[in-house]
Short mmCIF file of the C-alpha atoms (twelve columns), coordinates in Angstrom:
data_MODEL
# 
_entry.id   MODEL 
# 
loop_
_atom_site.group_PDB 
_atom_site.id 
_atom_site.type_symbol 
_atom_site.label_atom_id 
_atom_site.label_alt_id 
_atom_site.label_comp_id 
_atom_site.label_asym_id 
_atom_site.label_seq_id 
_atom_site.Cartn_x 
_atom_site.Cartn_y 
_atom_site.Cartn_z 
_atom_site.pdbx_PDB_model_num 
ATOM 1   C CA . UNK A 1   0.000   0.000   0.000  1 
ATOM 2   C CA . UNK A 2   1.486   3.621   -1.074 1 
ATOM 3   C CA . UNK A 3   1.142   5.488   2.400  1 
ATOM 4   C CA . UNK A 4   2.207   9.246   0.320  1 
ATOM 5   C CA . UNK A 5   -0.688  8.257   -1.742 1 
ATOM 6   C CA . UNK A 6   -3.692  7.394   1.156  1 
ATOM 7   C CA . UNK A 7   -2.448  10.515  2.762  1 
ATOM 8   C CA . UNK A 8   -2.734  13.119  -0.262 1 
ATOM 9   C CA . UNK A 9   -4.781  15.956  0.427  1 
ATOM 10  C CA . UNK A 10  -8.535  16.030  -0.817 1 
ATOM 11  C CA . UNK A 11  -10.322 18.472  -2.415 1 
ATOM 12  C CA . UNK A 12  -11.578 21.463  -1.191 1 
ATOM 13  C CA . UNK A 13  -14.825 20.611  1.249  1 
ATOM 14  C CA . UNK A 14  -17.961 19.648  -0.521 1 
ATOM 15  C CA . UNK A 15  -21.097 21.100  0.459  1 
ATOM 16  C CA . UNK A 16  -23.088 18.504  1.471  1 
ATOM 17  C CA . UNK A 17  -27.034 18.563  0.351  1 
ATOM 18  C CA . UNK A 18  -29.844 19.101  2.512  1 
ATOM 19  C CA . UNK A 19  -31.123 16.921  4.884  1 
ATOM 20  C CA . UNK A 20  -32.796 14.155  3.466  1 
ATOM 21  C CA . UNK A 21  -37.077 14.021  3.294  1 
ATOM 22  C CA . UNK A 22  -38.351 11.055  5.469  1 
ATOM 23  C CA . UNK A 23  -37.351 8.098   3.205  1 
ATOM 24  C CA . UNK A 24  -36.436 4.628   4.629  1 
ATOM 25  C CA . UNK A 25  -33.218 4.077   6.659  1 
ATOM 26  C CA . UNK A 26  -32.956 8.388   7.635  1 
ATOM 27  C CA . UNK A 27  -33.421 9.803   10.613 1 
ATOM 28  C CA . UNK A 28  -37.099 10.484  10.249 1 
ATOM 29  C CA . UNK A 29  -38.164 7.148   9.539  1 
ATOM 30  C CA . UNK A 30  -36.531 4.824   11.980 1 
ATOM 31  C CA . UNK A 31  -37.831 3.222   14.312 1 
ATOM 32  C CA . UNK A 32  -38.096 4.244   18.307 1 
ATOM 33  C CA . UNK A 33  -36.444 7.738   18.226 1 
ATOM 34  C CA . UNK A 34  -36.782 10.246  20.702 1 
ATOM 35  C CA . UNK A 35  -37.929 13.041  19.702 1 
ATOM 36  C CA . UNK A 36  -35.134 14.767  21.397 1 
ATOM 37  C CA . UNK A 37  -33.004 12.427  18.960 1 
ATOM 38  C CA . UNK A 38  -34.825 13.398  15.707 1 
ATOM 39  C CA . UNK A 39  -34.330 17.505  16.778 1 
ATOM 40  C CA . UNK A 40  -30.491 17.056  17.112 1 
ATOM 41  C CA . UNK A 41  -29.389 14.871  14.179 1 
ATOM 42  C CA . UNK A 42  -30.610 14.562  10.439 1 
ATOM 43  C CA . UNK A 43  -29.903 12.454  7.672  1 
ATOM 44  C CA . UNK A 44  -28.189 14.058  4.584  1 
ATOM 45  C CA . UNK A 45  -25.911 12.639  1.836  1 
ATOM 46  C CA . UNK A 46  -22.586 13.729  0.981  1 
ATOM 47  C CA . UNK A 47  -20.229 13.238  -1.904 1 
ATOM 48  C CA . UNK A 48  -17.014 12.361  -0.842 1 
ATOM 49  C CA . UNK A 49  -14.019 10.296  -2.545 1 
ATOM 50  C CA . UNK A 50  -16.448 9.136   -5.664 1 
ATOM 51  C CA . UNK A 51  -19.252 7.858   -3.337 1 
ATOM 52  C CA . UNK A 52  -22.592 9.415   -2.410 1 
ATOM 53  C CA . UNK A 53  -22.581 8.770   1.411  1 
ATOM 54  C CA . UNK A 54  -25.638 8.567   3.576  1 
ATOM 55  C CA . UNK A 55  -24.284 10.402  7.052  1 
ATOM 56  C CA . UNK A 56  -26.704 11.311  10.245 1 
ATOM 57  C CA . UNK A 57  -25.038 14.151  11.815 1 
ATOM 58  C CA . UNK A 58  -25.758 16.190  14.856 1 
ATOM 59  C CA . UNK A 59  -24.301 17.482  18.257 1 
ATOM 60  C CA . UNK A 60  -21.553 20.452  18.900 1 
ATOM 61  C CA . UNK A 61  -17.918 20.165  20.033 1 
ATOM 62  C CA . UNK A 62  -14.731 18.219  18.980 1 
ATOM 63  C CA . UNK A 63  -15.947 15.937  15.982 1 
ATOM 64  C CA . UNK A 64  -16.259 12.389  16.938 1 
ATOM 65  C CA . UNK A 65  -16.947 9.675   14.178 1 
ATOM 66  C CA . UNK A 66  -18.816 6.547   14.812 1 
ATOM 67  C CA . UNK A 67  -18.342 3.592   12.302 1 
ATOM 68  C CA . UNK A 68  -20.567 0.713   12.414 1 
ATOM 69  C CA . UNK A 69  -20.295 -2.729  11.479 1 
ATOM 70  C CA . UNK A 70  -21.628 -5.640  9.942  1 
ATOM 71  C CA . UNK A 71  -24.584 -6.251  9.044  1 
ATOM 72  C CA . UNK A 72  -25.564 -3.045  10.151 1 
ATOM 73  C CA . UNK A 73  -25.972 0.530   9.177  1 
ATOM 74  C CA . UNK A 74  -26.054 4.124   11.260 1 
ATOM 75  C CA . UNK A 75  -28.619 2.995   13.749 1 
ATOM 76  C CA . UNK A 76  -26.429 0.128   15.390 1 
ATOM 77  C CA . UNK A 77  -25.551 3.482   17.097 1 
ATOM 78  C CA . UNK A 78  -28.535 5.246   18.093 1 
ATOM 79  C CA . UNK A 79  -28.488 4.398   21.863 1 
ATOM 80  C CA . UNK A 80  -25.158 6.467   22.309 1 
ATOM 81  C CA . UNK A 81  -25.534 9.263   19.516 1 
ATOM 82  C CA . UNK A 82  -27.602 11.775  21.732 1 
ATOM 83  C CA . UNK A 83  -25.716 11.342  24.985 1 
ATOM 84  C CA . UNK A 84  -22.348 11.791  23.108 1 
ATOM 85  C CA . UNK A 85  -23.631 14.933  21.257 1 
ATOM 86  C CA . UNK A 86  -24.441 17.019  24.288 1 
ATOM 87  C CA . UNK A 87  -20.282 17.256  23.993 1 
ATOM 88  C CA . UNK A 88  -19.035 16.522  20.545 1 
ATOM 89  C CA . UNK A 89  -19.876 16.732  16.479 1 
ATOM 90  C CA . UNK A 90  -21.366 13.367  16.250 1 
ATOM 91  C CA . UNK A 91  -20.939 11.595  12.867 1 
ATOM 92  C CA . UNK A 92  -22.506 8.695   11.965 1 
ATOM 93  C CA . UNK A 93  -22.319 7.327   8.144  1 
ATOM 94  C CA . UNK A 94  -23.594 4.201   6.555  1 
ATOM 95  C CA . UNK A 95  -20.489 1.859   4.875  1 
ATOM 96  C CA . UNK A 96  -19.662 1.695   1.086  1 
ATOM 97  C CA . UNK A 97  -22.854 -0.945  0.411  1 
ATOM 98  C CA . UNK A 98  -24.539 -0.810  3.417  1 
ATOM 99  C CA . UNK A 99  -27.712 1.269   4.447  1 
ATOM 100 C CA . UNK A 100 -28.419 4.532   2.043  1 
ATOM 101 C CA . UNK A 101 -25.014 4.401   1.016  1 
ATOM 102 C CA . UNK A 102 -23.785 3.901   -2.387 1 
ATOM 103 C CA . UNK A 103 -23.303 0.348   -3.433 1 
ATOM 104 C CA . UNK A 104 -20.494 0.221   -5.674 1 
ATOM 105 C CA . UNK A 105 -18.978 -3.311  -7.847 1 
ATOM 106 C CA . UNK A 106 -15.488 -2.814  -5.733 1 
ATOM 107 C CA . UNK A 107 -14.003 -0.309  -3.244 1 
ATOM 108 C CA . UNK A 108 -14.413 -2.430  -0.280 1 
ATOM 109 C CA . UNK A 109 -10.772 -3.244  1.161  1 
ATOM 110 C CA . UNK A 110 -10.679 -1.024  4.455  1 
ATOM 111 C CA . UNK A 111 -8.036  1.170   2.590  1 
ATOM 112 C CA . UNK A 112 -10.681 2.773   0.278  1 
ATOM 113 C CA . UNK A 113 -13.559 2.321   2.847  1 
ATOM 114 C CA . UNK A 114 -10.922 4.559   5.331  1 
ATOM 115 C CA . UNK A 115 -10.532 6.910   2.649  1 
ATOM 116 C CA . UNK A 116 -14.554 7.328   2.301  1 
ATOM 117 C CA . UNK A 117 -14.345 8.193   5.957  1 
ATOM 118 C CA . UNK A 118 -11.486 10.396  5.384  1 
ATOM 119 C CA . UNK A 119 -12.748 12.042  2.403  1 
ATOM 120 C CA . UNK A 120 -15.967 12.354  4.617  1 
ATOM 121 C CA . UNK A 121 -14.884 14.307  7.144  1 
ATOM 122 C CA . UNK A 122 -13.106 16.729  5.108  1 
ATOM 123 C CA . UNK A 123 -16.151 17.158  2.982  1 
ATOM 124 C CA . UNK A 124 -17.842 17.575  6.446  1 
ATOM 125 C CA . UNK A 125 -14.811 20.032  7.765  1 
ATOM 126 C CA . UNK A 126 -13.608 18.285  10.392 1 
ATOM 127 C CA . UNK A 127 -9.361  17.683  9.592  1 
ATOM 128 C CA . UNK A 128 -9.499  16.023  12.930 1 
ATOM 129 C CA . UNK A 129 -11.458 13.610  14.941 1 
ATOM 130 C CA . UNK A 130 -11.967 10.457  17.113 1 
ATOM 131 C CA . UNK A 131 -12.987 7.551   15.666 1 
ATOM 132 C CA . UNK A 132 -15.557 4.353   17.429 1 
ATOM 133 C CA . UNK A 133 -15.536 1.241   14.836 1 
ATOM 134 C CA . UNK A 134 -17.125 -1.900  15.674 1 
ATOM 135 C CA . UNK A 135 -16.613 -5.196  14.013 1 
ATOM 136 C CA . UNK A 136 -16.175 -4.551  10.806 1 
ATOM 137 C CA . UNK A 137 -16.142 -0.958  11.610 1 
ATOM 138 C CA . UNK A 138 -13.503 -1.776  14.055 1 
ATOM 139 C CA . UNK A 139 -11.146 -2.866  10.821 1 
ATOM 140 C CA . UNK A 140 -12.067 0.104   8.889  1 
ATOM 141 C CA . UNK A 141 -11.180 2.343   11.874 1 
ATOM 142 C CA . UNK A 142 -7.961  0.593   12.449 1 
ATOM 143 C CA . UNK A 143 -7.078  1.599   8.777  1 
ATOM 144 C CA . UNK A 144 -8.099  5.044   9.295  1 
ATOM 145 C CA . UNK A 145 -5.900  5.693   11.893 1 
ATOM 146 C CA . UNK A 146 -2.958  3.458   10.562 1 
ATOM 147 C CA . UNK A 147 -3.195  5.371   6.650  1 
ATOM 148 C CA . UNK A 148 -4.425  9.061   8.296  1 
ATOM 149 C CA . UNK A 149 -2.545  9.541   11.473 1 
ATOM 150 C CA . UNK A 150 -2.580  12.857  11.285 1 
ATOM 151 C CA . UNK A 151 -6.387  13.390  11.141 1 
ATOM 152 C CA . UNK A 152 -7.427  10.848  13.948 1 
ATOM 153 C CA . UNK A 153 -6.895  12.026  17.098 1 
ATOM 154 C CA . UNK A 154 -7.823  8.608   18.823 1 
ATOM 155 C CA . UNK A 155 -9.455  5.534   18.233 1 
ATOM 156 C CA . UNK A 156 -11.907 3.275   20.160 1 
ATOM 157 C CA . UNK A 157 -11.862 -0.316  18.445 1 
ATOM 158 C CA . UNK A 158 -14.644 -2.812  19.543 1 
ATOM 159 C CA . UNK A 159 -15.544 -6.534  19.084 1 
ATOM 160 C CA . UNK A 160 -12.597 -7.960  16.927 1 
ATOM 161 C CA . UNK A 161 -10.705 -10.585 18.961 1 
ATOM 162 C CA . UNK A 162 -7.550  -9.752  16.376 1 
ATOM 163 C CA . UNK A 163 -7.451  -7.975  12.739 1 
ATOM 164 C CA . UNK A 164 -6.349  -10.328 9.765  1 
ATOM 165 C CA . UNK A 165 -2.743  -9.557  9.365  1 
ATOM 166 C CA . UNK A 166 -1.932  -7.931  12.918 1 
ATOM 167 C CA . UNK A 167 -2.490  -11.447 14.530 1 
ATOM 168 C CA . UNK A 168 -2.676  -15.102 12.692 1 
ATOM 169 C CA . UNK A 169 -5.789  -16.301 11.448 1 
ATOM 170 C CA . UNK A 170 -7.988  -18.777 13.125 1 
ATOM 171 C CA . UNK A 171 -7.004  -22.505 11.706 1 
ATOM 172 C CA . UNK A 172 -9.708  -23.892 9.650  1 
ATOM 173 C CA . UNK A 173 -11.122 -26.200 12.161 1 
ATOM 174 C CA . UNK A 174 -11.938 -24.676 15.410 1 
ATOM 175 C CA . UNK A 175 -14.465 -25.196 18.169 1 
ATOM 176 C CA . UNK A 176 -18.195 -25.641 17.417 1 
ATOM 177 C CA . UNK A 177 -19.252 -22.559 19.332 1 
ATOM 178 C CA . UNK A 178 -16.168 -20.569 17.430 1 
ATOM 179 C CA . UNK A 179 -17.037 -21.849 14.211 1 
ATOM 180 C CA . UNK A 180 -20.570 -20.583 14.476 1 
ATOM 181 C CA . UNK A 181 -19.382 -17.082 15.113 1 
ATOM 182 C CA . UNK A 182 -16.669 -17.064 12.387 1 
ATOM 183 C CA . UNK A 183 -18.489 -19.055 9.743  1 
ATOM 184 C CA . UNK A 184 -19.940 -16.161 7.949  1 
ATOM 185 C CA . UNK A 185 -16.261 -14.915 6.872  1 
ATOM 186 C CA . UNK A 186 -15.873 -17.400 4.860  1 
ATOM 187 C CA . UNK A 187 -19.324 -18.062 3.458  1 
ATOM 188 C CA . UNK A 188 -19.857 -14.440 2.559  1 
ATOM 189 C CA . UNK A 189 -16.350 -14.297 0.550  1 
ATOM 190 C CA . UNK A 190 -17.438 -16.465 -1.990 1 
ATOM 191 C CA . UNK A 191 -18.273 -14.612 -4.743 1 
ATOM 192 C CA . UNK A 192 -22.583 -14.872 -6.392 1 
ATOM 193 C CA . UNK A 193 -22.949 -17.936 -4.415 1 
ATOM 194 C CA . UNK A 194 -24.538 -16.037 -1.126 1 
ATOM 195 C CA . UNK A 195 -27.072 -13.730 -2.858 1 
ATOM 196 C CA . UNK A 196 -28.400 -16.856 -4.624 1 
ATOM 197 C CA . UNK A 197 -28.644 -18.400 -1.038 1 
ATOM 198 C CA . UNK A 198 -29.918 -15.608 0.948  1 
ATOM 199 C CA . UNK A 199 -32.074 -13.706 -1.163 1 
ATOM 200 C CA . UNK A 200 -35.737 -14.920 -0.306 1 
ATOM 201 C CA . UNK A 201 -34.098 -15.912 3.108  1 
ATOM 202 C CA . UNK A 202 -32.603 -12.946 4.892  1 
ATOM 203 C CA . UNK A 203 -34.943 -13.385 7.981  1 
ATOM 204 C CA . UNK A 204 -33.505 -16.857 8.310  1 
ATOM 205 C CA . UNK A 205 -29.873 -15.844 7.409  1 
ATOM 206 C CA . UNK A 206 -29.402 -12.486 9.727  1 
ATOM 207 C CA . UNK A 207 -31.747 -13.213 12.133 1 
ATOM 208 C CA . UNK A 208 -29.117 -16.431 13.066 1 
ATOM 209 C CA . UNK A 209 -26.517 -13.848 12.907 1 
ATOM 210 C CA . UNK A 210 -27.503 -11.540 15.004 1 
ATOM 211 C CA . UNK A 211 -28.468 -13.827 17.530 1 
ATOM 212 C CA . UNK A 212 -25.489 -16.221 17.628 1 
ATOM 213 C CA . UNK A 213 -22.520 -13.200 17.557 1 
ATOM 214 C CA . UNK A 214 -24.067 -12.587 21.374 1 
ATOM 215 C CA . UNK A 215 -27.216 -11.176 22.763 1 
ATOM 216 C CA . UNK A 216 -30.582 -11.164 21.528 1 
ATOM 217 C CA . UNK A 217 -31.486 -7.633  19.936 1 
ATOM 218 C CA . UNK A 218 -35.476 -6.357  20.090 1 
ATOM 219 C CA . UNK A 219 -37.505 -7.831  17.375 1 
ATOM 220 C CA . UNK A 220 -38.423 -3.795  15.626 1 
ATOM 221 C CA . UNK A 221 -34.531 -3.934  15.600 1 
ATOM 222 C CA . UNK A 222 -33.627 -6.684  13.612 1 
ATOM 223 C CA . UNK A 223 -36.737 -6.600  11.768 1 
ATOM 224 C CA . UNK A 224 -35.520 -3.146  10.616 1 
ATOM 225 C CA . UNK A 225 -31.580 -4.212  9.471  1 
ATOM 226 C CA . UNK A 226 -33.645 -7.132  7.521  1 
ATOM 227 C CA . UNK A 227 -35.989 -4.953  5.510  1 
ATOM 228 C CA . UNK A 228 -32.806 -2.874  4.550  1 
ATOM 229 C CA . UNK A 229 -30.386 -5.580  3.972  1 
ATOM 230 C CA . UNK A 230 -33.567 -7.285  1.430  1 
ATOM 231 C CA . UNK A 231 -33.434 -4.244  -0.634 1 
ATOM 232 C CA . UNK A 232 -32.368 -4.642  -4.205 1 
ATOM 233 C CA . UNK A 233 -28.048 -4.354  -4.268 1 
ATOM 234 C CA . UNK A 234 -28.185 -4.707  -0.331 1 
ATOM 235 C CA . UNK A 235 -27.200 -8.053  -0.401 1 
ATOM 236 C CA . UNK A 236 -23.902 -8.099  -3.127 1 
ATOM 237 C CA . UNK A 237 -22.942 -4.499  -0.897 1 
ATOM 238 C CA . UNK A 238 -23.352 -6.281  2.435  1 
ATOM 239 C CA . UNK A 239 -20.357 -8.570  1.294  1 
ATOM 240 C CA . UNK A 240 -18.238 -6.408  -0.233 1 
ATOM 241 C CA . UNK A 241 -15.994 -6.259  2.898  1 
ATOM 242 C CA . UNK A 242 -15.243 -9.816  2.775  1 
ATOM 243 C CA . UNK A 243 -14.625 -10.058 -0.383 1 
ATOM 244 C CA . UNK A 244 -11.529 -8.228  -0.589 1 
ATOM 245 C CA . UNK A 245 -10.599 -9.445  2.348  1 
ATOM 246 C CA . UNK A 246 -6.904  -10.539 0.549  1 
ATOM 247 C CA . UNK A 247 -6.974  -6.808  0.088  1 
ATOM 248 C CA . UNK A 248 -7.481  -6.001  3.184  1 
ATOM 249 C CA . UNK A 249 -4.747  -8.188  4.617  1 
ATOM 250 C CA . UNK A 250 -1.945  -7.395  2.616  1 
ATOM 251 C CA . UNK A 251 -2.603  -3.903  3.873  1 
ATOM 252 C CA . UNK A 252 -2.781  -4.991  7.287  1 
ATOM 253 C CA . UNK A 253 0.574   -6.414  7.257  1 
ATOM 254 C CA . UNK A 254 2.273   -3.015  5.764  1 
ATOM 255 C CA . UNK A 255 0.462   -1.338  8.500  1 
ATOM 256 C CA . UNK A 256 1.670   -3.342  11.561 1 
ATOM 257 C CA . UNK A 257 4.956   -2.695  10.859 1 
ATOM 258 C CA . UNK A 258 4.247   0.627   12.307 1 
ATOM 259 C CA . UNK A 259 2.280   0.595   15.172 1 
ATOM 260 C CA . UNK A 260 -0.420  3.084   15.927 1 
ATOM 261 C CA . UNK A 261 0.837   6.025   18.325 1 
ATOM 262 C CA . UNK A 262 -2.153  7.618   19.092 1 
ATOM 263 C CA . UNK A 263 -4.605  6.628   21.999 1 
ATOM 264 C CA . UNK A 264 -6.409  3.515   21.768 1 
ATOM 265 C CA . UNK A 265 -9.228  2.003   23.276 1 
ATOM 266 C CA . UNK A 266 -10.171 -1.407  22.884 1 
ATOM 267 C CA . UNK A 267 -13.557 -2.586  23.497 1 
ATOM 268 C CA . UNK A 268 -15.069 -6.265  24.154 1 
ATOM 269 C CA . UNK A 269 -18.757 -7.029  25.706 1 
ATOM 270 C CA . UNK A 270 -18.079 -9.094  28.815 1 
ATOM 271 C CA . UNK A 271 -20.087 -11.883 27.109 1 
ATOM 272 C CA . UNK A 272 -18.178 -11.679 24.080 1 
ATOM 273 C CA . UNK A 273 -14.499 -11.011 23.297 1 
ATOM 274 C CA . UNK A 274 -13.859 -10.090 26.720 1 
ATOM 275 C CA . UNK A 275 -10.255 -8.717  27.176 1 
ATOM 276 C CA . UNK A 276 -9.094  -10.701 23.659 1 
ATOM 277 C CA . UNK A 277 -9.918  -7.556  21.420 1 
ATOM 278 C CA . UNK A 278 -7.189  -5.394  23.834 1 
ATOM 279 C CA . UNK A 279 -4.350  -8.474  23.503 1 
ATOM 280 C CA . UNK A 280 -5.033  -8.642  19.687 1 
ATOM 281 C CA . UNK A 281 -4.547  -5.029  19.372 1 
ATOM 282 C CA . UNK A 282 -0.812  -4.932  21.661 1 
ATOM 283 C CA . UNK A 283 0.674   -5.685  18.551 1 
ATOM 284 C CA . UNK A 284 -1.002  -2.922  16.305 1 
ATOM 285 C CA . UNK A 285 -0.391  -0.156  19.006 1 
ATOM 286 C CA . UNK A 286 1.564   1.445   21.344 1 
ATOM 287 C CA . UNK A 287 -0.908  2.855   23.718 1 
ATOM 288 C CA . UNK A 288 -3.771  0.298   24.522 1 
ATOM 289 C CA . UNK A 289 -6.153  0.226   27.336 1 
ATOM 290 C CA . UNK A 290 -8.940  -2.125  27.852 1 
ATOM 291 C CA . UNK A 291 -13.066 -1.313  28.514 1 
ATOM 292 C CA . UNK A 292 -14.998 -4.490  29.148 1 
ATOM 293 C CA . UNK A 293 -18.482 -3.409  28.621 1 
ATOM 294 C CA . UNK A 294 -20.378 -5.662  31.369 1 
ATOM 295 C CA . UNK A 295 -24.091 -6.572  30.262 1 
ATOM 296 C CA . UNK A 296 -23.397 -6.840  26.295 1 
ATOM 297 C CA . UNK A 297 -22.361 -9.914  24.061 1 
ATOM 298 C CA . UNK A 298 -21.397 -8.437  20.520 1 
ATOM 299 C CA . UNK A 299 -23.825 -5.571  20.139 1 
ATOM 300 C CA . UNK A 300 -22.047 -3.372  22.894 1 
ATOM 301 C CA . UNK A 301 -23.455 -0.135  21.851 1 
ATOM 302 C CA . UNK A 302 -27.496 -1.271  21.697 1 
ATOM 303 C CA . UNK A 303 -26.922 -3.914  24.664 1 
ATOM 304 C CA . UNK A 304 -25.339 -1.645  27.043 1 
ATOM 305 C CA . UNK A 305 -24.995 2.036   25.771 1 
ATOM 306 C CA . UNK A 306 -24.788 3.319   29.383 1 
ATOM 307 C CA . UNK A 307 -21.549 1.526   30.066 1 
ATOM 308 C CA . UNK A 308 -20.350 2.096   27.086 1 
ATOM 309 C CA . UNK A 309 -20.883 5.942   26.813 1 
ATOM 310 C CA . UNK A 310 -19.078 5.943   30.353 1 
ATOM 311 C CA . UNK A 311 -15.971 3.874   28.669 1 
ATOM 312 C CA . UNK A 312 -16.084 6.086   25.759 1 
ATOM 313 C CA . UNK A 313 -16.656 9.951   27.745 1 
ATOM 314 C CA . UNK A 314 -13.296 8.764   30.125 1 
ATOM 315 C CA . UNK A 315 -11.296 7.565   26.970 1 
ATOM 316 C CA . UNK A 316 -11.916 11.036  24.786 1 
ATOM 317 C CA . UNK A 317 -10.946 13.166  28.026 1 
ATOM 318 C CA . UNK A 318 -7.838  11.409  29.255 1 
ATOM 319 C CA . UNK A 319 -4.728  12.823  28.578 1 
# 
């Protein structure tokens, strides 16, 4: 990966439209929000590095960018946005293929999906930021950091027990209950054979997901991901990320040869990864602390947002 290149400067900002009219997957058409929620953020789209980005923005303060993960969109973070924007710029975009976003044929190794974010945020005019990613937000965050140091100020990381190419990967054959959680990798790599699978079936195939990476979500909530991840191209953009996963880690091997100096805060749901995401990361950083978030599995931030706003306010004001 050409570092000089990943770090070249953008554009000048892009004026991002208007917020969007209530359509499905925006602000004012999800489910369950306050209406406290739906006067501080809105949705809007934003052209940034090629892409037309869905983004729900709101709050006031230091900018503080929230990056969810699979197979989810924006609202995996709903239970934390409105506490965290009482303090900070809270931005919250849907993934290259996921949610409102545009779903492109390739782009989807985590050095262009960090350079969406990156391009993003200048669009947005914020030069720097924090950054939250969880699962596979957690990978795209990690490359953000790694390929923009000087635009992320620190970086919480939550729910990967190790990135591919920063520690070895799993052998083939592993535990039952570890090859139910990790199955999916491999499944949604291969290329045509998943829509053909899943399409027709998505209640069967997600709602399993969701309920074996940890926890059991509300009904609405699931029921909601579903609906968007049935729309037509959901499917093919939901597994982009795996399927340049060879991408992906080649780049992660360039970029653990330098290890992250900013702060970093690694996350695991007591019922979940535990500790194991902060020991995968000692090799990718040189500052790590650990927040176990107690009463969460996988979905830490709509399981337990409490304890995890609590991690996340001590983390952005330590020194």
């Amino acid at each position: 990966m050409n570092r000089t290149s990943q770090e070249a400067d953008f554009p000048a900002p892009i004026v991002a439209e208007p917020p969007l009219p209530p359509i499905r997957g925006t602000v004012g058409t999800s489910p369950g929000l306050s209406v406290d929620f739906r006067y501080t953020f809105d949705s809007r789209y934003v052209h940034a590095n090629g892409l037309r980005q869905h983004v729900v923005v709101g709050g006031q303060g230091p900018a503080i960018l929230l990056v969810h993960g699979w197979p989810q969109n924006w609202f995996a973070w709903r239970r934390v946005m409105w506490t965290l924007a009482r303090n900070h710029t809270v931005i919250v975009p849907d993934q290259r293929g996921m949610g409102l976003s545009d779903k492109p044929e390739s782009g989807y190794d985590t050095g262009t999906l960090a350079k969406d974010l990156a391009s993003l945020m200048h669009s947005l005019g914020h030069e720097r930021f924090s950054v939250v990613g969880h699962d596979t937000g957690m990978a795209i965050s990690y490359a953000l950091a790694a390929d923009f140091p000087h635009r992320v100020e620190r970086v919480a990381l939550a729910e990967v027990p190790g990135l591919p190419g920063v520690v070895p990967s799993p052998p083939a054959h592993v535990p039952a209950a570890q090859n139910n959680r990790l199955w999916h990798i491999p499944f949604n790599r291969v290329e045509d054979i998943p829509e053909k699978l899943v399409a027709g079936r998505e209640a069967i195939f997600f709602g399993y997901e969701f309920e074996v990476q940890g926890g059991v979500l509300p009904e609405d909530v699931t029921d909601y991901y579903i609906r968007g991840l049935s729309a037509p191209g959901s499917l093919r953009g939901s597994f982009g990320f795996y399927r340049d996963w060879d991408a992906t880690l080649a780049q992660n091997i360039t970029r653990a040869e330098s290890k992250l100096r900013m702060p970093v805060l690694a996350i695991g749901g007591e019922a979940s990864w535990n500790r194991a995401v902060g020991i995968g990361m000692k090799n990718a950083a040189e500052d790590v602390k650990t927040a176990v978030i107690p009463g969460a599995a996988h979905w830490v931030a709509e399981q337990a947002p409490g304890a995890l706003v609590t991690a996340l306010t001590a983390f952005l004001r330590s020194n």
